[in-house]
C-alpha positions in Angstrom: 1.3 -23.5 15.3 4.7 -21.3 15.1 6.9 -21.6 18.6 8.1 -18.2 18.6 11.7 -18.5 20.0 14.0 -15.4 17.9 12.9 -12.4 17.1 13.8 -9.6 14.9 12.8 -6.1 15.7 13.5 -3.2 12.9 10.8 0.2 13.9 10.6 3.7 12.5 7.8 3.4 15.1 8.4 2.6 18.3 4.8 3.0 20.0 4.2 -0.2 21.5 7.2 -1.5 21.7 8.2 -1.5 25.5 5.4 -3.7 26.3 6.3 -6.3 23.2 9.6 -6.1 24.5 9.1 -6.8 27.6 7.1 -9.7 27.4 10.0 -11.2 24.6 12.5 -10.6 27.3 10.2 -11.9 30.1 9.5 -15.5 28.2 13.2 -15.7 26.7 12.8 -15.0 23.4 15.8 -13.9 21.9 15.8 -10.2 20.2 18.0 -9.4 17.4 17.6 -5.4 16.3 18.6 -2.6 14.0 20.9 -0.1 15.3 18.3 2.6 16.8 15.6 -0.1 17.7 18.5 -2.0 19.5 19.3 1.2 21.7 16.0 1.5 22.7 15.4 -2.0 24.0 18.7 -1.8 25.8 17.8 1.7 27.7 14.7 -0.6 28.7 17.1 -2.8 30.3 17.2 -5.8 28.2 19.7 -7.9 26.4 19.3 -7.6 22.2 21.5 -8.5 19.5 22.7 -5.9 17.2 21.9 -7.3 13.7 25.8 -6.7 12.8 26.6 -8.6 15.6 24.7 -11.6 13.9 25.9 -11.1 10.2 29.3 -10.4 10.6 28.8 -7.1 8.8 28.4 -3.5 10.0 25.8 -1.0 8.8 27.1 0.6 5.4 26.1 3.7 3.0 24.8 5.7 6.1 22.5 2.7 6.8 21.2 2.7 4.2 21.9 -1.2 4.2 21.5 -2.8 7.4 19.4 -6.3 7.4 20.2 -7.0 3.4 22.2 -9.9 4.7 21.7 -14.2 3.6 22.0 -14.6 7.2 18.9 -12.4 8.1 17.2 -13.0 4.8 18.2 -17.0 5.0 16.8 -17.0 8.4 13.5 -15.5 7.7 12.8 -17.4 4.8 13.7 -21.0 5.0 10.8 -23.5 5.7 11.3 -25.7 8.4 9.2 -28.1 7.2 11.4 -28.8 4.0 14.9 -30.7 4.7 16.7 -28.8 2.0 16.4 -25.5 3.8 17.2 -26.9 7.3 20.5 -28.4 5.7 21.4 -24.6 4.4 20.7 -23.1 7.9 23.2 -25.7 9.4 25.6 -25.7 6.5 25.7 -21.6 6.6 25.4 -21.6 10.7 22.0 -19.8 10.3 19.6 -19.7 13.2 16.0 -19.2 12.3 13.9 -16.4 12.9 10.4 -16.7 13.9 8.6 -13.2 14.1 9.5 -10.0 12.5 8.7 -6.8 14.1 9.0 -4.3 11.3 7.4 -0.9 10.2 8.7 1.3 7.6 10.0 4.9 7.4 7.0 7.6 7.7 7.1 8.0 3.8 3.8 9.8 4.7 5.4 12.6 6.4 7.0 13.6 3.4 3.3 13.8 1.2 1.8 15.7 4.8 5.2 18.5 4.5 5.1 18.5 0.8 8.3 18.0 0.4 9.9 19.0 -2.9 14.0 17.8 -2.5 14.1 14.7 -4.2 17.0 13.8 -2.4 15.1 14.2 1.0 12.0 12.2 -0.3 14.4 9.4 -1.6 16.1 9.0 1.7 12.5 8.5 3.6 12.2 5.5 0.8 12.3 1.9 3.1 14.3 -0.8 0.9 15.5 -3.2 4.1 11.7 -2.8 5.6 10.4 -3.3 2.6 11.9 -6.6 2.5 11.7 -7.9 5.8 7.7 -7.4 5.3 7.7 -9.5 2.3 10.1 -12.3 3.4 8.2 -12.7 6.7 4.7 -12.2 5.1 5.9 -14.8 2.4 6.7 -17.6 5.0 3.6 -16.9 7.1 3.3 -20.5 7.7 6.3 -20.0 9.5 7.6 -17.0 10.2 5.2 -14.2 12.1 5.2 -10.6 10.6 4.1 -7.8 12.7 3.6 -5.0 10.2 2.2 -2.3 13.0 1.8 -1.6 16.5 -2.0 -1.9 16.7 -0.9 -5.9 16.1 1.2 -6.5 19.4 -1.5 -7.0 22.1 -3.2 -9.3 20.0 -0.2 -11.1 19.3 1.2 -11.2 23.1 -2.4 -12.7 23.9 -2.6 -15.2 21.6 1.4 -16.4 22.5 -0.2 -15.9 26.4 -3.3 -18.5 25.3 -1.6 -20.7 23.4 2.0 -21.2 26.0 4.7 -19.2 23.0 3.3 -20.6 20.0 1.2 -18.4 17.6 -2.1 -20.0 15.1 -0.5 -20.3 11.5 -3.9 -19.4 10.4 -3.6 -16.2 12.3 -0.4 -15.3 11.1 -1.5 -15.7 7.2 -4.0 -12.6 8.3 -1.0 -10.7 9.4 0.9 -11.5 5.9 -1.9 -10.4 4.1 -2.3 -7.4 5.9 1.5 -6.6 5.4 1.8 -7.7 1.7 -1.0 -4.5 2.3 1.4 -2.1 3.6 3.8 -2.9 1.0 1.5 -2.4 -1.5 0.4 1.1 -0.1 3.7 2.5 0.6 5.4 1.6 -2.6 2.2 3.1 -4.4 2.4 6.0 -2.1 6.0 6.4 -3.1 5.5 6.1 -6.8 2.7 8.7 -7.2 4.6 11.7 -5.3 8.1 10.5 -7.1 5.9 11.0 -10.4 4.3 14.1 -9.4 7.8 15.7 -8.3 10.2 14.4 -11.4 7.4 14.4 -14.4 6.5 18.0 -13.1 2.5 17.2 -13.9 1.3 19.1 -11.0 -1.4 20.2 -13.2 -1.5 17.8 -15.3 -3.0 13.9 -15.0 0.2 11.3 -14.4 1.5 8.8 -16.6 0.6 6.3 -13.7 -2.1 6.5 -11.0 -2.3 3.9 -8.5 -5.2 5.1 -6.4 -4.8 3.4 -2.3 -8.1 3.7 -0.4 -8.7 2.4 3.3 -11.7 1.4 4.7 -12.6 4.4 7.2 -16.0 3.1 8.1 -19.1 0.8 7.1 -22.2 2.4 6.3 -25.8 1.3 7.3 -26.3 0.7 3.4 -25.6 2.8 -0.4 -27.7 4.8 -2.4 -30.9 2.8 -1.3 -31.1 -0.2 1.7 -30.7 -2.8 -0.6 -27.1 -1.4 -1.5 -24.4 -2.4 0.8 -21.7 0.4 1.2 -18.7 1.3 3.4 -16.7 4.4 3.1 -13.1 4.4 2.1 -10.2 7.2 2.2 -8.1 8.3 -0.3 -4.3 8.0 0.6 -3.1 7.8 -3.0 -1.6 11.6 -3.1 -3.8 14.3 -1.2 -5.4 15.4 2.6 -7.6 17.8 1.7 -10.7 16.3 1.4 -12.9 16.8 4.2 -12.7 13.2 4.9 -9.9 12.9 6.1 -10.1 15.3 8.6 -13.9 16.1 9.7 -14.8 15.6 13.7 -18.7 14.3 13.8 -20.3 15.8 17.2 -23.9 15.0 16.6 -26.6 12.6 15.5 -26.7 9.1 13.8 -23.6 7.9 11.4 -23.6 9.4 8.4 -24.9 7.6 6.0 -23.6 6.9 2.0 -26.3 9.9 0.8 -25.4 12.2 3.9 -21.8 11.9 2.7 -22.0 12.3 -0.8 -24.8 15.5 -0.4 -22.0 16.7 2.1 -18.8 16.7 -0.2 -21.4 18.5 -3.0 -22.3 21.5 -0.1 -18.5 21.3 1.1 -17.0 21.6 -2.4 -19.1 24.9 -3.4 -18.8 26.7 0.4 -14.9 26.8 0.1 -15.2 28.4 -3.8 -16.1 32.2 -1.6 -13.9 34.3 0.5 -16.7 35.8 2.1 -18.9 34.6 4.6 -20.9 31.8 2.7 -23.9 29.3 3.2 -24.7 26.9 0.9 -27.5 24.6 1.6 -27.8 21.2 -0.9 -30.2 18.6 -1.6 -29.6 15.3 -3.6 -26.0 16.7 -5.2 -27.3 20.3 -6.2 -27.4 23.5 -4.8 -30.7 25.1 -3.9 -29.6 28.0 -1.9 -26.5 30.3 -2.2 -25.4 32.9 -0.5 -22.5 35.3 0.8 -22.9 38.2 3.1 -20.9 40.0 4.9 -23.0 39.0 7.9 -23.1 34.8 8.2 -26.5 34.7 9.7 -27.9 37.1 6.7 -26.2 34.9 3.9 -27.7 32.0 5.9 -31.3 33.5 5.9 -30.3 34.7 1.8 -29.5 31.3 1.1 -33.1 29.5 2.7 -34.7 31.9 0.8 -33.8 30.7 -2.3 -36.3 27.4 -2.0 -37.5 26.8 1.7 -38.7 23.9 0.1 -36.1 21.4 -1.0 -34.0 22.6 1.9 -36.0 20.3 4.2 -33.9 17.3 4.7 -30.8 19.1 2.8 -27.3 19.2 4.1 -25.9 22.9 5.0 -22.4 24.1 4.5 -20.5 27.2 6.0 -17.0 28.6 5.6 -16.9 30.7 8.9 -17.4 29.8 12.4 -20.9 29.5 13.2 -22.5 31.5 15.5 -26.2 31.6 17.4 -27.7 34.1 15.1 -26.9 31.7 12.2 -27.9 28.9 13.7 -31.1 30.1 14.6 -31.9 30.6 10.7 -31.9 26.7 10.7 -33.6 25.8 14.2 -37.6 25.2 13.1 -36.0 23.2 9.8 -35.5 19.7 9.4 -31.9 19.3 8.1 -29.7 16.2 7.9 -26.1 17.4 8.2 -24.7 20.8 9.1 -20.6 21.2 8.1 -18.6 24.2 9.4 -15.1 24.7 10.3 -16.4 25.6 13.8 -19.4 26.6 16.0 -19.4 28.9 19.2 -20.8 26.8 22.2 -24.3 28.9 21.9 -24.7 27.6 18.2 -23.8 24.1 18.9 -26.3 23.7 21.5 -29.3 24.6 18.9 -27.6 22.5 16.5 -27.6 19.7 19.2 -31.1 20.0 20.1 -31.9 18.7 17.0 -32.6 15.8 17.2 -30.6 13.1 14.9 -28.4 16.0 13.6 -25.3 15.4 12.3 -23.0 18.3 13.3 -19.9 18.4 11.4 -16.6 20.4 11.9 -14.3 20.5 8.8 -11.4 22.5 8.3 -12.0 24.3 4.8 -9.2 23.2 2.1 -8.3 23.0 -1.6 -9.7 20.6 -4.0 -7.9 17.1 -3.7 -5.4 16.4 -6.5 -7.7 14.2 -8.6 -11.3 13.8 -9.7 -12.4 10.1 -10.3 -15.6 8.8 -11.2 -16.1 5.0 -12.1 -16.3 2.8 -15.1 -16.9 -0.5 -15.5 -13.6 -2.0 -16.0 -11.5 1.3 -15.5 -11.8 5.2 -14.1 -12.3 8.6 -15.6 -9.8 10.8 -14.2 -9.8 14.8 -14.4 -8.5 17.3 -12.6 -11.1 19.4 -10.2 -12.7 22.2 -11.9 -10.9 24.7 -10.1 -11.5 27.8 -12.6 -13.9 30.1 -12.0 -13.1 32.6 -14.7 -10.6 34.5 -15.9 -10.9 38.2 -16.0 -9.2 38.6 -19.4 -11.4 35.9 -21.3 -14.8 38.1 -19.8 -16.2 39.8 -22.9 -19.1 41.8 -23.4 -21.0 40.3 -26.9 -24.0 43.0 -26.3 -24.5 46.6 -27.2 -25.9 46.8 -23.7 -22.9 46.6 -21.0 -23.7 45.4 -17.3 -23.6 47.6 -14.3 -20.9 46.9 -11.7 -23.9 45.4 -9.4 -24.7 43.4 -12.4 -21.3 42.2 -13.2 -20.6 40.8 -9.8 -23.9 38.9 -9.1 -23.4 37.1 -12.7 -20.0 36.1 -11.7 -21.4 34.8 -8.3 -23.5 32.7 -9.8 -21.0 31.7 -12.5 -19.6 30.4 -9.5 -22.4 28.4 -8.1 -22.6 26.8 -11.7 -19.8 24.7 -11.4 -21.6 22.9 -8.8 -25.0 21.9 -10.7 -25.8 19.4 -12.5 -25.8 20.5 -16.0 -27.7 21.5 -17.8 -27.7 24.1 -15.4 -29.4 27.9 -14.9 -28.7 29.9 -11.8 -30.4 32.5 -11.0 -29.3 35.4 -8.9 -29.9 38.9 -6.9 -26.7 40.7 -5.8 -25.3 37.5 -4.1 -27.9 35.5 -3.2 -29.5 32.9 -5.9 -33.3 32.9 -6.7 -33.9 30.1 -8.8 -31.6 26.9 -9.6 -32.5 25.1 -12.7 -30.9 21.4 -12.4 -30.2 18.2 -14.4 -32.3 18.3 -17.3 -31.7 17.3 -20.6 -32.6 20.7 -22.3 -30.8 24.1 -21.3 -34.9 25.6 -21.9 -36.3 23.6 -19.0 -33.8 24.0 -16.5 -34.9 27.2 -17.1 -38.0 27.1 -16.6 -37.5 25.1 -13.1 -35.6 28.1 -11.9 -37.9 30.1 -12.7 -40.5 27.8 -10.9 -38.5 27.3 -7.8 -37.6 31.8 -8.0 -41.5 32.4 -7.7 -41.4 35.7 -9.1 -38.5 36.5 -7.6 -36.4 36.5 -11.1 -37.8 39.4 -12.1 -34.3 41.8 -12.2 -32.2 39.2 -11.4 -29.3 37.8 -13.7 -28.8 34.3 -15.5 -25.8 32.4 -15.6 -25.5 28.8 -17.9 -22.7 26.3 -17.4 -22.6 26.0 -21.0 -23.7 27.8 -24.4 -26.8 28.0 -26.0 -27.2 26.7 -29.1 -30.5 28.7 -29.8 -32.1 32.3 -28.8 -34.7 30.2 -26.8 -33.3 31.0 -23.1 -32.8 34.3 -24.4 -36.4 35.1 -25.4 -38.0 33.3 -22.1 -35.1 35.1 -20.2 -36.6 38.6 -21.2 -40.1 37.4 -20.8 -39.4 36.8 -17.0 -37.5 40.2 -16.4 -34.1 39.3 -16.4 -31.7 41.8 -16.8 -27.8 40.1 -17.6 -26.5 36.9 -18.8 -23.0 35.1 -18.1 -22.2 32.4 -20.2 -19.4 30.6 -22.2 -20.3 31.1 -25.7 -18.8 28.9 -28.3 -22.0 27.9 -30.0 -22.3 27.9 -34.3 -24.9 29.5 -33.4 -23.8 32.7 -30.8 -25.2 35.3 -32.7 -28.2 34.3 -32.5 -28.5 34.7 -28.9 -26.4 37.7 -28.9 -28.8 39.3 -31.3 -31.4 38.3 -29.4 -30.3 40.3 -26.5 -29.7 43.5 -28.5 -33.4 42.8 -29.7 -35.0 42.4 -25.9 -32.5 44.8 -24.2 -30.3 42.0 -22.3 -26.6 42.2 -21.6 -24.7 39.4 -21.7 -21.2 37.8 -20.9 -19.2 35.7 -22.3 -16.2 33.5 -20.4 -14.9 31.4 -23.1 -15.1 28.3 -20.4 -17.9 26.0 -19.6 -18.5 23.9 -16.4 -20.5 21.0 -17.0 -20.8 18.6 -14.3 -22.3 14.9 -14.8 
């Protein structure tokens, strides 16, 4: 057990801190502080010691050094229980210190404002917190760290059950979880000091250190005999819609629900105009955009009534009764929007078990990361659509304006199938999604399945080339007018010749989106 007799207090943070305070000054434990923490307690009305009242030595280099001091440090770190250090405190006049109250500068704010002035971000960058957290946390059998506010009723309770002392067992849980903070601030730190002075705001970093926190535990992963839990990002970006979703419906989400949800989330915010997008294990089965929300949302079910039972639906406007109403005889598992009029939310509500999301819709976050034994792949988000100077025309045959936009809409939607993928689309709505298949030929022929006729004058677009006329051939033998695709094959004029042949236009991009 630690007696808890001094105190030293040093907050960016000062939630919390007038009750803490108040019950050190109520059971005479003496508080030593940092300049601004100090004034604080005082305009509470207690008596605390200015730390340069205790060293000897006034804050220097606009406090930049405050509690870097043998007789802070020394009184932190010496272990009572070994003679050597209890002759130093006496020898030096060195009183011990028994719990440390410290949290660090809000680093964070600077990665929320996106700060660019290096010499702003450096001066948010704790050095005397840092090393308070690690002193204290490394003489936990001694010495109590509280690393955040959440901490302090659980630490005045325990000092309350146990008459001032505090469990030694317990306070090795607080070091560990403020070695933690350490850890993620000085990772935090390192990643936006790389992005800003190696300028690779594009590009992948030298160094990566990715910082996740457990947001939640989930009912179990991919299948009930998986356990699972679902952790956020803090290593560089916000934007993902974890980070900032409100859940107003239904059961918790579960590992499936969540990862279905990024997928529909991920292709809703590629459109400026009034979207749906409806998903079922990862991939797309409906897309649409209208100028209406309810009449892309009825576009988009069209597609394949079918596999949207059970899917996950994803809109980029405010969602209104008409809209919902598309959705209200149809079992669905999640519904994400950045908002929903009262009238909508009660359909979606009546559903029963319906999880009803609201998302604000933002950019891709900074990295993509997929897992490998031993090690991550890491890749920036496909963010490229196309770029209008790198659009050729390979046919004789040119397409028409309506054409030209529908096979750039569902050039669109392709970056979000699993390759091989086929899309294929009327105006901009999509008729038939080919998924996931090892050969380009039959993820064409499952759009075609899943378009039911429909893809009769519709257009085609393929995440990547083909390396033979095949898609080409079927393509005509199932009406389809246009193709959009990235070309780069040995074999390219094959298919182009193809299309002369069977009276198909076709597109090139010079850019592929596969996605495993």
């Amino acid at each position: 057990m630690i007696p808890i007799k001094t105190a030293l207090i040093s907050v960016s943070d000062k939630s919390g801190l007038a009750d803490l305070a108040t019950y050190f000054a109520k059971h005479n434990i003496s508080m030593i502080a940092t300049g601004g923490t100090a004034r604080f307690i005082r305009e509470l009305g207690y008596h605390v010691t200015e730390v340069s009242e205790v060293t000897g030595f006034p804050e220097i280099l606009g406090g930049r050094v405050k509690t870097l001091h043998p007789i802070i440090e020394g009184g932190i770190l010496a272990r009572r229980d070994l003679k050597g250090d209890i002759n130093d405190l006496i020898t030096h006049n060195i009183n011990p210190i028994d719990c440390v109250v410290c949290n660090l500068y809000p680093f964070e704010k600077m990665i929320n404002s996106r700060e660019t002035s290096l010499d702003k971000v450096v001066e948010e960058i704790d050095i005397g917190g840092i090393t308070l957290l690690r002193a204290s946390a490394k003489n936990f059998k001694h010495v109590v760290i509280l690393s955040s506010p959440s901490q302090y009723p659980f630490f005045i309770e325990e000092l309350e059950k146990n008459h001032g002392f505090f469990p030694s067992n317990l306070s090795g849980q607080f070091a560990i979880q403020a070695f933690l903070k350490s850890s993620v601030y000085d990772s935090l730190i390192a990643n936006y000091l790389s992005q800003l002075m190696e300028n690779q705001t594009d590009d992948v970093p030298s160094y990566l250190s990715i910082i996740m926190r457990k947001k939640s535990s989930l009912r179990y992963g991919e299948n009930p005999h998986q356990k699972a839990a679902l952790y956020e990002d803090l290593s560089l970006d916000r934007q993902g819609f974890i980070h900032n979703y409100q859940q107003f419906g239904g059961k918790e989400l579960s590992f499936n629900n969540l990862y279905d949800t990024q997928a529909a989330y991920s292709l809703v915010r590629e459109f400026d105009q009034p979207a749906t997008v409806i998903v079922k294990h990862n991939n797309p089965c409906g897309v649409a955009i209208d100028a209406e929300l309810s009449h892309s949302a009825a576009k988009a079910l069209e597609c394949d009534p079918v596999s949207a039972f059970g899917g996950i639906i994803a809109f980029n406007r405010t969602v209104d009764p008409d809209t919902a109403m598309v959705f209200k005889s149809l079992f669905i598992e999640v519904v994400i929007a950045p908002d929903f009029q009262p009238d909508a939310m009660k359909i979606f509500e009546a559903k029963k078990n319906l999880r009803i999301l609201k998302a604000p819709i933002n950019s891709p976050a900074e990295y993509d990361i997929k897992k490998l034994d031993g090690g991550y792949l890491v890749q920036n988000p496909d963010r490229l659509s196309y770029d209008p100077n790198q659009l050729k025309t390979v046919t004789e045959l040119t397409p028409s304006d309506q054409e030209r936009e529908s096979l750039l809409f569902g050039w669109t939607v392709a970056k979000h199938v699993k390759s091989n993928a086929i899309i294929l689309t009327k105006g901009l709505q999509t008729v038939g999604i080919g998924a996931g298949q090892m050969s380009r030929i039959d993820s064409f022929k499952i759009a075609c399945l899943k378009a039911g006729g429909k893809e009769i004058g519709s257009v085609l677009a393929s995440d990547a080339f083909f390396p033979f006329p095949d898609v080409v051939e079927a393509a005509a033998e199932h009406g389809i007018t246009a193709i959009i695709q990235p070309g780069g094959s040995i074999h390219d004029q094959d298919s182009i010749d193809a299309c002369n042949r069977l009276g198909i236009a076709m597109i090139f991009t010079g850019i592929r989106h596969f996605r495993h």
